[in-house]
Backbone as a printed PyTorch tensor [residue, N CA C, xyz], in Angstrom:
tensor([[[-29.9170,  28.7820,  11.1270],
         [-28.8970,  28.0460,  11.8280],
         [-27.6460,  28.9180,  11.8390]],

        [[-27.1120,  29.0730,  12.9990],
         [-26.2580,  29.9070,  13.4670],
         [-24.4930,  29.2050,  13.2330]],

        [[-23.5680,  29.5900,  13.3460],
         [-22.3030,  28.7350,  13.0230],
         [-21.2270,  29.5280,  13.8400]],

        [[-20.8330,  28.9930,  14.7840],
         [-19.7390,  29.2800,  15.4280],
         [-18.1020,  29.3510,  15.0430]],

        [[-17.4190,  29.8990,  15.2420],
         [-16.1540,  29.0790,  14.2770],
         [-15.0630,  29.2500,  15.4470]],

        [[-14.7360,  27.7940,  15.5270],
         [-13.2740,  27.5290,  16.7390],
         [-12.7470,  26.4050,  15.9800]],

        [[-11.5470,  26.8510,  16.4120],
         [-10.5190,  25.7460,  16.3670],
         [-10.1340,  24.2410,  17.1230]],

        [[ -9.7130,  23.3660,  16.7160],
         [ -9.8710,  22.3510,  17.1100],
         [ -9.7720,  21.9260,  18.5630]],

        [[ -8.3050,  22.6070,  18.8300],
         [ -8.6740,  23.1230,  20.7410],
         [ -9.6450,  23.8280,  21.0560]],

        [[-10.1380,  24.5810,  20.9480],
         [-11.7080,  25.2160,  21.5690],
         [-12.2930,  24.1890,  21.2920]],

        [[-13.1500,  23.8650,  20.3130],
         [-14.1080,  22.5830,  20.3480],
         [-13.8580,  21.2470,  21.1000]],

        [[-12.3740,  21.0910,  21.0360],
         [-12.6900,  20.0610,  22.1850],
         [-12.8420,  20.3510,  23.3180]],

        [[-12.0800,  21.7030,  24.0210],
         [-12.5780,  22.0170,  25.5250],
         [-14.0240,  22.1470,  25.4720]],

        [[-14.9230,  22.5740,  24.3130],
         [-15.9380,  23.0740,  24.5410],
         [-17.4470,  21.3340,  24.8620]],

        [[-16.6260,  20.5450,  23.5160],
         [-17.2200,  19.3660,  24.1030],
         [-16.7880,  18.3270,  25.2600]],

        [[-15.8700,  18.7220,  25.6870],
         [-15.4940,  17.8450,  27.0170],
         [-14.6590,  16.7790,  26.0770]],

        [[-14.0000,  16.6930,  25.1190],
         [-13.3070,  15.4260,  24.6080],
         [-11.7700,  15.8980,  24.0830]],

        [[-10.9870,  15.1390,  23.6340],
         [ -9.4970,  15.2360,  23.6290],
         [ -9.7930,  16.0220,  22.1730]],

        [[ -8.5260,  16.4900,  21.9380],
         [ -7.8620,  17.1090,  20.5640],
         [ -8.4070,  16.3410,  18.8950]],

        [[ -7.7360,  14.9840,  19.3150],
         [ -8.0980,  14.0960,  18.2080],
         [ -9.5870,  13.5010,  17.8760]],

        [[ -9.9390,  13.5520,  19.2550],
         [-11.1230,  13.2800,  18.9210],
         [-12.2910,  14.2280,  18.3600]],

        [[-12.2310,  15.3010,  18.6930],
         [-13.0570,  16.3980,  18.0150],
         [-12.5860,  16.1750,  16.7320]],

        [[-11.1330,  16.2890,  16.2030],
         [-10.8810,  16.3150,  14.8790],
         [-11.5560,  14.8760,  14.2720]],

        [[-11.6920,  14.1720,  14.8000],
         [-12.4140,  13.2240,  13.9350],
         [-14.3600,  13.3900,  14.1240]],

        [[-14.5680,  14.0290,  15.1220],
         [-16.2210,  14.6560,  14.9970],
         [-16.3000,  15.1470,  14.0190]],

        [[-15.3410,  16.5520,  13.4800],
         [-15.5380,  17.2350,  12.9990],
         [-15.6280,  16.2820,  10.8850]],

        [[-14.8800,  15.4730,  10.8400],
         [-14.4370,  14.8920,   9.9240],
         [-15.8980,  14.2010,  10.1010]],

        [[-16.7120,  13.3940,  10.8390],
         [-17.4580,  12.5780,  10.8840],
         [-19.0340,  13.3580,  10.5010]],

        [[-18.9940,  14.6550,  10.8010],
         [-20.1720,  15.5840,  10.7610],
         [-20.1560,  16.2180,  10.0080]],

        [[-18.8210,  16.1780,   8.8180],
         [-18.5730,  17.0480,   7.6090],
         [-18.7880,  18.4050,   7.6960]],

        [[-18.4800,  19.2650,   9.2130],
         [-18.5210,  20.3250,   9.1960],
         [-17.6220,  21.4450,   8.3520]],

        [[-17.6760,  22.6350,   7.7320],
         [-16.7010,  23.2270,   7.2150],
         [-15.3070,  23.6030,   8.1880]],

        [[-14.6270,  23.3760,   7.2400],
         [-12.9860,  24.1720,   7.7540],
         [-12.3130,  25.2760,   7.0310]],

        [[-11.8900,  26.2380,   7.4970],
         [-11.4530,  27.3020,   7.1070],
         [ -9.7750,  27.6610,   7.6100]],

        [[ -8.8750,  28.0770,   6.6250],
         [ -7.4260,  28.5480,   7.9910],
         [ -7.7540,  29.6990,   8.2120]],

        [[ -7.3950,  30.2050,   9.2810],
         [ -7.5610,  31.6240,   9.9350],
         [ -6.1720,  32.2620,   9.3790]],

        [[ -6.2400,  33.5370,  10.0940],
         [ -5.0110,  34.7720,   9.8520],
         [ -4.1240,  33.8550,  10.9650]],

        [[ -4.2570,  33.0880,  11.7780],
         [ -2.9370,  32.9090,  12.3800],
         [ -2.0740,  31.7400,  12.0920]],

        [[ -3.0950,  31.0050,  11.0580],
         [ -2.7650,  29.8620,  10.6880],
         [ -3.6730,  28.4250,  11.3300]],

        [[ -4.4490,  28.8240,  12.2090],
         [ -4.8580,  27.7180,  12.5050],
         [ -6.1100,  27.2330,  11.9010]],

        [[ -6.6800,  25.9290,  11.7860],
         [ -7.6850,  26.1990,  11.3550],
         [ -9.1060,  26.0190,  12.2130]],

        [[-10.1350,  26.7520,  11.4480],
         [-11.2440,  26.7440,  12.3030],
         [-12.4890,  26.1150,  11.6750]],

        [[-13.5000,  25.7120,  12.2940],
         [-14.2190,  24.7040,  12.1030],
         [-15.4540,  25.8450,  12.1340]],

        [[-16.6060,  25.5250,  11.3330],
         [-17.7380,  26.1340,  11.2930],
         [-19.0680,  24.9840,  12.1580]],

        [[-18.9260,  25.1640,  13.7120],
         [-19.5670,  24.5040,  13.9460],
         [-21.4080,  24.9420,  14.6610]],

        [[-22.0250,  24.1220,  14.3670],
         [-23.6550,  24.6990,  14.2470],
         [-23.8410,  25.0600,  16.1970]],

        [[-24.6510,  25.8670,  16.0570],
         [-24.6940,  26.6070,  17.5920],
         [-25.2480,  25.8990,  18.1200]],

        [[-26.2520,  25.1050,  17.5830],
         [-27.2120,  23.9740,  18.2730],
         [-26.3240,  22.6980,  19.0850]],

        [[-25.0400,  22.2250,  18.5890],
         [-24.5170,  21.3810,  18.7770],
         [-23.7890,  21.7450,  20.1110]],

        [[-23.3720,  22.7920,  19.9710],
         [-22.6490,  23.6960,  21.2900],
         [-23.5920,  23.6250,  22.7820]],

        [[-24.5680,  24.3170,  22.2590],
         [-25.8070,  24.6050,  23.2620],
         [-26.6050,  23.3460,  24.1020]],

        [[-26.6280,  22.0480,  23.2860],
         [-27.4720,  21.1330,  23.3710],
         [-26.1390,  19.8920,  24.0580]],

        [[-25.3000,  20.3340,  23.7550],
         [-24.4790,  19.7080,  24.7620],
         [-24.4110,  19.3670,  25.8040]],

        [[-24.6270,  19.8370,  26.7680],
         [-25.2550,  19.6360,  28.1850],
         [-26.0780,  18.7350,  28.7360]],

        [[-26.9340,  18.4520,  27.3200],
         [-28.0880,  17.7960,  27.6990],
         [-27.6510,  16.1270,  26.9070]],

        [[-28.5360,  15.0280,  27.4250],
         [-27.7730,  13.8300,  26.9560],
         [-28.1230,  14.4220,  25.4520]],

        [[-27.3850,  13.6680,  24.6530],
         [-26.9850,  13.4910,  23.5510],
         [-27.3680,  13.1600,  22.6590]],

        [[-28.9750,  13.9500,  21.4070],
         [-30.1590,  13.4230,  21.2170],
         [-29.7380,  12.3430,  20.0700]],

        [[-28.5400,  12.4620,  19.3230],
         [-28.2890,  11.4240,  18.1850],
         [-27.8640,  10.3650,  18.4520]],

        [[-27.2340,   9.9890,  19.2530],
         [-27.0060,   8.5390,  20.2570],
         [-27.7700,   7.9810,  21.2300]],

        [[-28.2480,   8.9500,  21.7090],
         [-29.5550,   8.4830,  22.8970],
         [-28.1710,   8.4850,  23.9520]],

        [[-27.0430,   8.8540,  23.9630],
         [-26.1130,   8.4500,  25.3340],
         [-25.9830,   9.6330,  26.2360]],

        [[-25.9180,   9.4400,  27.1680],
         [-25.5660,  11.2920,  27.9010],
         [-24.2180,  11.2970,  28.1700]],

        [[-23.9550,  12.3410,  28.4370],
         [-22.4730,  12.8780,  28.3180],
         [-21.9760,  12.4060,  29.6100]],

        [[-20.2050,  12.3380,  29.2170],
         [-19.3100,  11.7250,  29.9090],
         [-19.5690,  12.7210,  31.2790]],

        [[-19.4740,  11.8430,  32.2330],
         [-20.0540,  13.0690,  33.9220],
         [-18.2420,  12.7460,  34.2870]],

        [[-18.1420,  13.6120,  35.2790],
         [-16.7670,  13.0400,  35.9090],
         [-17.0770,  12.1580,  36.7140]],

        [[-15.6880,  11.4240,  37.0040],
         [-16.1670,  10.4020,  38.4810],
         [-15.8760,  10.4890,  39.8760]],

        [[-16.8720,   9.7200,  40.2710],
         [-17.0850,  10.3300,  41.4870],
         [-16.2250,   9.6990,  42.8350]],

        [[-15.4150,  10.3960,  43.5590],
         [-13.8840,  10.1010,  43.9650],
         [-14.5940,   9.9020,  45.6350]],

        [[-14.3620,   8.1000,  45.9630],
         [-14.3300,   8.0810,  47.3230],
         [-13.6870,   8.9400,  48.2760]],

        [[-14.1480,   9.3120,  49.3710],
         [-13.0340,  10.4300,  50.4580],
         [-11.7220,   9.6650,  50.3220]],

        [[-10.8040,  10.2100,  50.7960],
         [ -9.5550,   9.7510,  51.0540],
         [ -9.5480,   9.1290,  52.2120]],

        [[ -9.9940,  10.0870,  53.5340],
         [-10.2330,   9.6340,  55.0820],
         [-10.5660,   8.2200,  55.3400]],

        [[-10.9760,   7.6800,  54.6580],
         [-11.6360,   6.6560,  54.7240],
         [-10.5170,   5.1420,  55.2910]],

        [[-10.1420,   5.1260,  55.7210],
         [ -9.3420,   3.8910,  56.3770],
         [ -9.6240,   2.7550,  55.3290]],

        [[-11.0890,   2.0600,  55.2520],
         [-11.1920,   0.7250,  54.6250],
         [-10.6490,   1.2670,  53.3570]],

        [[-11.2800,   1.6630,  52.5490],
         [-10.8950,   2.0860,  51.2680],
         [ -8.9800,   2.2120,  51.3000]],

        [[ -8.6370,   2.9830,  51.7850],
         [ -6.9760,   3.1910,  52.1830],
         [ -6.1550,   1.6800,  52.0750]],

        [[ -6.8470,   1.1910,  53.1820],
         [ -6.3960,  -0.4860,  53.4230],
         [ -6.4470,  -1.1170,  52.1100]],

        [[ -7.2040,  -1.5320,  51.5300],
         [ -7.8570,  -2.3820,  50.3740],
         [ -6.9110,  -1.7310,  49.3360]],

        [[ -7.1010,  -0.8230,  48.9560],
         [ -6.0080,   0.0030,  48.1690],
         [ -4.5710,  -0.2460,  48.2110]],

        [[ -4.3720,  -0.3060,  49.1540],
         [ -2.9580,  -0.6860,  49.7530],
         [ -2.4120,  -1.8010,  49.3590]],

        [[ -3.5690,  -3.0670,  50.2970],
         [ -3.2370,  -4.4320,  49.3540],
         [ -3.1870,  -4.7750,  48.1990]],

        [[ -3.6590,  -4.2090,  47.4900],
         [ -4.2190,  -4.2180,  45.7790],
         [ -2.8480,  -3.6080,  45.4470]],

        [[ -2.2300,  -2.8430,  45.6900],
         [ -1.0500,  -2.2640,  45.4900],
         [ -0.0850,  -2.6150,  45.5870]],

        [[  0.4710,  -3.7460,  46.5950],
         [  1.3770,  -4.0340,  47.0070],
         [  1.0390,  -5.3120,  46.0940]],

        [[ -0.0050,  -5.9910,  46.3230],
         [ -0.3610,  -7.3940,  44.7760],
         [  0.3280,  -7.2400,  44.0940]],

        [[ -0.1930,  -5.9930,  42.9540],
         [  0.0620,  -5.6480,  42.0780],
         [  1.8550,  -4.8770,  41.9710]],

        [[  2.0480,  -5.0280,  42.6230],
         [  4.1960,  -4.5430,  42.3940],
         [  4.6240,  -5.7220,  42.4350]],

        [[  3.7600,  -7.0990,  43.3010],
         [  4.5080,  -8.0500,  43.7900],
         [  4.5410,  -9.0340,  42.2620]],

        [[  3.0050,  -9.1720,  41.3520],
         [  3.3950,  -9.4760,  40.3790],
         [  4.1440,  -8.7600,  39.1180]],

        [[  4.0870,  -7.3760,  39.5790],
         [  5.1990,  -6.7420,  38.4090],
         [  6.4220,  -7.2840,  38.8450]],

        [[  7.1120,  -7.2890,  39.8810],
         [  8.2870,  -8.0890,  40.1130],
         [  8.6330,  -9.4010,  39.7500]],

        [[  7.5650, -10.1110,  39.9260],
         [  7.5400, -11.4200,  39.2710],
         [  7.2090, -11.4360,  37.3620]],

        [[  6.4670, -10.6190,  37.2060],
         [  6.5730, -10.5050,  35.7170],
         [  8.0710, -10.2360,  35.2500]],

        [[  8.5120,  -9.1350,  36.2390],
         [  9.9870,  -8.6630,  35.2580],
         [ 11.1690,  -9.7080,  35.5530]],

        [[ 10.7220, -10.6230,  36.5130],
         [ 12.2880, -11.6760,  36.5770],
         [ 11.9260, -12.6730,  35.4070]],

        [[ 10.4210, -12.8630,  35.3790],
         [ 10.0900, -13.9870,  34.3210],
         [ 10.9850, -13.1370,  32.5940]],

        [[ 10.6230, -11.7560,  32.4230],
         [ 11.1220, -11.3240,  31.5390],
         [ 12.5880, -11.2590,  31.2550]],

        [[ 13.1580, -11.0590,  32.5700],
         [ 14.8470, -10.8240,  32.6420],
         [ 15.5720, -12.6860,  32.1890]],

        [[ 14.4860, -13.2860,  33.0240],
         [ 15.1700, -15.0250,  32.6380],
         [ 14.5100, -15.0690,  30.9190]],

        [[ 13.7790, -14.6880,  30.1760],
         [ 13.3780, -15.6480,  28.9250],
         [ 14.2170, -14.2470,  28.3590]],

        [[ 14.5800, -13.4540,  28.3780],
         [ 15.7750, -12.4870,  27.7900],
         [ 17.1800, -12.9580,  28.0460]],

        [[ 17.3850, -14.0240,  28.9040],
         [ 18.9420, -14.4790,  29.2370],
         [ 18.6080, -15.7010,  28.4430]],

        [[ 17.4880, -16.5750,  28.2760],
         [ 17.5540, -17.3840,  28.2690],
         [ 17.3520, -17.5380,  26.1460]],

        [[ 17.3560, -15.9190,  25.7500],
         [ 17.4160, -15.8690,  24.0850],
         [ 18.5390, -15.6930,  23.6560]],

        [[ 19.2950, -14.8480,  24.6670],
         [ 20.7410, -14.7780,  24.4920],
         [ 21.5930, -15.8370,  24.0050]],

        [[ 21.2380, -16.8700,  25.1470],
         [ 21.7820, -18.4650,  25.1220],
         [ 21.4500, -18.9050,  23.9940]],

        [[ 20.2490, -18.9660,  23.1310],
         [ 19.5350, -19.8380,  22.4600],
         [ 20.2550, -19.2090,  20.9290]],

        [[ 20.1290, -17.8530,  21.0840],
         [ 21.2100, -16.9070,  19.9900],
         [ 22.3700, -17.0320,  19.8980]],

        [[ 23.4370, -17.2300,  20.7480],
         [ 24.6550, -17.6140,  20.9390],
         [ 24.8150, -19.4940,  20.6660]],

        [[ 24.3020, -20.2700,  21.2830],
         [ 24.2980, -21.5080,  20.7320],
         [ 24.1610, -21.2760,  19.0140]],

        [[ 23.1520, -20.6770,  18.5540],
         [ 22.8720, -21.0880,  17.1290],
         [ 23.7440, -20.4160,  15.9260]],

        [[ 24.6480, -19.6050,  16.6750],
         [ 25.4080, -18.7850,  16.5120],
         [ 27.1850, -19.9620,  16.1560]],

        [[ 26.8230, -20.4720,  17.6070],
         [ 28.0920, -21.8860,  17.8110],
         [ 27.8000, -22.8420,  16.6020]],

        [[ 25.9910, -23.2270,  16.6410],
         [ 26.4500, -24.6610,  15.5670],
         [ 26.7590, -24.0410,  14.0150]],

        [[ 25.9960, -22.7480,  14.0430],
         [ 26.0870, -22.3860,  12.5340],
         [ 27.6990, -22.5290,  12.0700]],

        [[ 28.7260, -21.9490,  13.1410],
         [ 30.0880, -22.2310,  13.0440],
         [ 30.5550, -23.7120,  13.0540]],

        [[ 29.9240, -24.6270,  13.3810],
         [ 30.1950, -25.9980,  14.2410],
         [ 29.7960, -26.6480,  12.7150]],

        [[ 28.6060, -25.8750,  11.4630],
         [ 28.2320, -26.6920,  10.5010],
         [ 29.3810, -25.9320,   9.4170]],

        [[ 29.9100, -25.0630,   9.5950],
         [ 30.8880, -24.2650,   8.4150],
         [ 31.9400, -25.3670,   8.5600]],

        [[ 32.2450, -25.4300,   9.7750],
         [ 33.7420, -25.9900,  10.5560],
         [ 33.7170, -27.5860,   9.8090]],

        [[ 32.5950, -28.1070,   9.9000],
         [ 32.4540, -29.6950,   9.2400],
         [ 32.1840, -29.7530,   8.2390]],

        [[ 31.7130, -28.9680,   7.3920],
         [ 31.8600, -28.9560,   5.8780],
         [ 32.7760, -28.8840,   5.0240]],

        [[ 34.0060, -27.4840,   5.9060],
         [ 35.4390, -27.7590,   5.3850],
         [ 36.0700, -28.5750,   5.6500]],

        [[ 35.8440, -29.4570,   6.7830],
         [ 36.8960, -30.4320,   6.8410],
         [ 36.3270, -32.0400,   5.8540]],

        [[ 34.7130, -31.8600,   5.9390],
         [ 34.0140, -33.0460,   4.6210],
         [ 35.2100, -32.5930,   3.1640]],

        [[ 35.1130, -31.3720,   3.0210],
         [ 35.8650, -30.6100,   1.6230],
         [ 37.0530, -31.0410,   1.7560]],

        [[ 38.0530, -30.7840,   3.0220],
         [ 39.3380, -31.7000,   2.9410],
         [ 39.5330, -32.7620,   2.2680]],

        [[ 38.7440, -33.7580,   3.4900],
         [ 38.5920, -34.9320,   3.4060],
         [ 38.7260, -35.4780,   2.1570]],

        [[ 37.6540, -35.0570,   1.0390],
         [ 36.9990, -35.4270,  -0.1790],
         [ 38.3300, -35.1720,  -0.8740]],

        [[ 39.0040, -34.1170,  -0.6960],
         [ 40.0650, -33.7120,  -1.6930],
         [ 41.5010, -34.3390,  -1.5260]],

        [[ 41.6770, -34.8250,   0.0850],
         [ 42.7040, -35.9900,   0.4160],
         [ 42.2250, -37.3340,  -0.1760]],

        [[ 40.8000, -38.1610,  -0.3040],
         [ 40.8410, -39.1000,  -0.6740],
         [ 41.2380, -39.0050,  -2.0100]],

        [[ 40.9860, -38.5440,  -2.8200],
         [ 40.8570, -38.2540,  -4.3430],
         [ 42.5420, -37.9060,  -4.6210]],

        [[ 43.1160, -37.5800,  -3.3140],
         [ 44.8370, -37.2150,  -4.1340],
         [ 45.3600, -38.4520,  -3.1260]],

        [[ 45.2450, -39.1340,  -2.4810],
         [ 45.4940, -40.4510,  -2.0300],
         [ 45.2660, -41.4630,  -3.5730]],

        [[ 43.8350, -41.7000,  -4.0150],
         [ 43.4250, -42.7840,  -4.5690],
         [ 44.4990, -42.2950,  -6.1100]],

        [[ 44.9310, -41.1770,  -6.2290],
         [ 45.1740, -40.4700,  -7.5010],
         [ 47.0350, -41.2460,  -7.3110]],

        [[ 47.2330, -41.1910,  -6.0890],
         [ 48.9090, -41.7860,  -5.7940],
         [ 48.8450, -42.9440,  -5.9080]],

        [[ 47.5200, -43.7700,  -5.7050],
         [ 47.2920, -45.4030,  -5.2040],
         [ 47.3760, -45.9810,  -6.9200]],

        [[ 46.5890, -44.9750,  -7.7380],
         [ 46.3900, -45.6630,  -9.5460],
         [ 47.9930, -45.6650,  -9.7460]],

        [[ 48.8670, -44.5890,  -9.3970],
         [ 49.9800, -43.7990, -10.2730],
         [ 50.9790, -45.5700,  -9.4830]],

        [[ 50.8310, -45.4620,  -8.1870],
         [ 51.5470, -46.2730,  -7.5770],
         [ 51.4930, -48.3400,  -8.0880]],

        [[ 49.9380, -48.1790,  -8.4360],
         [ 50.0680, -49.7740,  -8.5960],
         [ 50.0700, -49.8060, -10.3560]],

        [[ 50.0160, -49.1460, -10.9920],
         [ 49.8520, -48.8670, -12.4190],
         [ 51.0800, -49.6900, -13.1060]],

        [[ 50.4740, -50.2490, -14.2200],
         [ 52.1460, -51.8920, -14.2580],
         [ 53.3680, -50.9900, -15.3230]],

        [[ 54.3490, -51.1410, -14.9680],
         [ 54.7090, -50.1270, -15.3830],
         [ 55.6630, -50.9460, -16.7080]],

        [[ 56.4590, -50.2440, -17.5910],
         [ 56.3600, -50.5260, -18.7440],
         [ 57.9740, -51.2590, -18.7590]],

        [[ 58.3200, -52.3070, -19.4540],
         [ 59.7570, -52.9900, -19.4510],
         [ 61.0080, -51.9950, -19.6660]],

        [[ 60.6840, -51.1060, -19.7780],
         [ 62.2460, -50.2980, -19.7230],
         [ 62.8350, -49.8460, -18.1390]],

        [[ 61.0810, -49.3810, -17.6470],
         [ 61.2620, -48.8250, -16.3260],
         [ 61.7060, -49.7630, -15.4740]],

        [[ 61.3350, -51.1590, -15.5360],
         [ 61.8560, -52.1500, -14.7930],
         [ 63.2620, -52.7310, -15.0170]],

        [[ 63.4040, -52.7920, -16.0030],
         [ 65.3280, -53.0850, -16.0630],
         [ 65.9940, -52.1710, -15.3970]],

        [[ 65.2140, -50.7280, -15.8360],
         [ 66.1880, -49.8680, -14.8150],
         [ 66.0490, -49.8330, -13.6160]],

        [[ 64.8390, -50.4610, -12.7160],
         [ 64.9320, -50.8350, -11.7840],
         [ 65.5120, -51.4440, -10.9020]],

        [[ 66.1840, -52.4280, -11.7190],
         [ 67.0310, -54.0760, -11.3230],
         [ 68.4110, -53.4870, -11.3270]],

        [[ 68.4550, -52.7780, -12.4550],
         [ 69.9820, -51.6730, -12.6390],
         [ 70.3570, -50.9180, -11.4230]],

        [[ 69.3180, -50.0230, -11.2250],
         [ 69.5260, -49.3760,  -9.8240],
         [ 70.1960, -49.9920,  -8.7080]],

        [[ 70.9880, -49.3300,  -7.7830],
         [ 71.1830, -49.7500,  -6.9590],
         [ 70.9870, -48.8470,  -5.8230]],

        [[ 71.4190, -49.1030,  -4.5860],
         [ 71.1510, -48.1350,  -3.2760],
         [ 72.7910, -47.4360,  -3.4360]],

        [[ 72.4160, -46.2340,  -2.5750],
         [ 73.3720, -45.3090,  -2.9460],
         [ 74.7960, -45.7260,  -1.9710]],

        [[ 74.6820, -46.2050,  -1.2780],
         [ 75.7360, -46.9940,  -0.1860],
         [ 76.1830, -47.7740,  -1.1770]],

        [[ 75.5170, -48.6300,  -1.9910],
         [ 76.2040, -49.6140,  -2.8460],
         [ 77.6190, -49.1920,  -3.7050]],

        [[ 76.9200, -47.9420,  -4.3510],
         [ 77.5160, -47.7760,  -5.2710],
         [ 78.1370, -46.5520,  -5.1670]],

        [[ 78.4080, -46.1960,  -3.7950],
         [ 80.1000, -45.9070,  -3.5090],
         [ 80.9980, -46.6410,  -2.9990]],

        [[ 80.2950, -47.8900,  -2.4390],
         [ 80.7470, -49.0830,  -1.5540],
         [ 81.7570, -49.4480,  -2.9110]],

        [[ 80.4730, -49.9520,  -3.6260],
         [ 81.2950, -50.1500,  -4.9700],
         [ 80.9340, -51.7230,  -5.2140]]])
């Protein structure tokens, strides 16, 4: 058994498949890897695998990817049909992107409202906090105010007079 050695770009041009995907053949077939003098590295792959390529694909039973095969252009019907399918298809991308542009205006709103009550619930909590702290220095004036007050304070009460009085005389 013979062993070729390429790098991960050669082997994939050589099997007809992308970059990544050879690198995962190569990972999947546990072939050796080596770095070269230029830095890249190269794969020790069996000559049989190279050669037999061409032919379907004896470990899968699948045959290899063919290219596809491209209606003429000339062709009018084909052209037409194409056309409509085309113009469909922009007419619902247009309609997809207004549906997108309205539920993007319409998060904005929904972000900005929740934005308002979160302020709208700060805003009523300080004024509950007021509130609570006016009743409590209200009810605190209401004890001080009806509280019976003691016989000295009241004679001097009766003593008192208004201040008109008692320059009046």
């Amino acid at each position: 058994m013979t062993t070729v050695w390429l790098t991960y770009d050669e082997l994939a041009e050589r099997l007809g498949i992308e970059r990544e995907s050879a690198r995962q053949h190569v990972k999947r077939k546990h072939w050796a890897r080596q770095k070269g003098n230029d830095g890249k590295v190269r794969i020790g792959v069996p000559e049989e695998v190279l050669s037999t390529r061409s032919e379907p694909d004896t470990e899968t039973g699948s045959a290899p990817v063919q290219p596809p095969v491209h209606a003429p252009a000339s062709d009018p019907s084909v052209t037409a049909v194409l056309t409509r399918h085309i113009e469909r298809l922009e007419l619902q991308l247009e309609e997809t992107l207004k549906r997108v542009a309205e539920r993007d205006e319409l998060v904005i709103q929904r972000d900005a409202a929740r934005t308002e009550r979160d302020i709208a619930n700060t805003q009523v909590e300080a004024l509950r906090a007021a509130l609570s702290a006016a009743e409590r220095d209200r009810d605190r004036w209401y004890d001080v105010a009806t509280a019976p007050k003691p016989e000295s304070q009241k004679a001097e009460a009766v003593e008192r007079k208004s201040w008109w009085r008692r320059l009046a005389g």
